[in-house]
C-alpha positions in Angstrom: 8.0 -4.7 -28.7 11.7 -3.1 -26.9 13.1 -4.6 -24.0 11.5 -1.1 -22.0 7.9 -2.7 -22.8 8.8 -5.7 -21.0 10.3 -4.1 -18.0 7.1 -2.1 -17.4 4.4 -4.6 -17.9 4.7 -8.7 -16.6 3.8 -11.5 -18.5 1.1 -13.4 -18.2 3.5 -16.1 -16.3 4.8 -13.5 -14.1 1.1 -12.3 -13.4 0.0 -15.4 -12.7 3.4 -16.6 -10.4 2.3 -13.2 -8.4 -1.7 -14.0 -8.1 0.0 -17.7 -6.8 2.3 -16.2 -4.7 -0.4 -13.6 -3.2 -2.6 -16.5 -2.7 0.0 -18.9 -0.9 1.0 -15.6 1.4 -3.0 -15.7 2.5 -3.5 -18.9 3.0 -0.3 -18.7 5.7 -1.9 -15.8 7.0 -5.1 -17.9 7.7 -3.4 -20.7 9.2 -1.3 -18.7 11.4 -4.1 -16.8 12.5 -6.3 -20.0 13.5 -3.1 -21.4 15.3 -2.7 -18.5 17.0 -2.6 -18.9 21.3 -3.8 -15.5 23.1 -1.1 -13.6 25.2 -3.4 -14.5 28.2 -2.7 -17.9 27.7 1.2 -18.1 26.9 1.8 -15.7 29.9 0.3 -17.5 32.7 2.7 -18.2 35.7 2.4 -22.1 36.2 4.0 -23.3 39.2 7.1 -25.6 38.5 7.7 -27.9 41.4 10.4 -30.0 39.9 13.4 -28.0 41.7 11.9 -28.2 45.5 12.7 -32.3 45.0 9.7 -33.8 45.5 8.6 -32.4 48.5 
């Protein structure tokens, strides 16, 4: 087998480190996605009394 073999099909290591990869990228994906806060919720104007001193 040349070193031009090699460059055009991955090991079985290097398919497997990809499949591992691929699967740690969705997992993120999932988590992200179920931590996610709707727009409607981060954008809501809440009033902030602090600077009127107490009044």
């Amino acid at each position: 087998m040349s070193s031009q073999d090699n460059a055009r099909t991955p090991s079985k290591g290097e398919q497997i480190d990809a499949a591992e990869r691929e699967a740690a990228r969705q997992r993120i994906l999932a988590q992200a996605e179920a931590e996610r806060i709707p727009v409607e919720e981060t954008t809501r104007a809440v009033p902030d009394r602090r600077w009127r001193g107490g009044r």
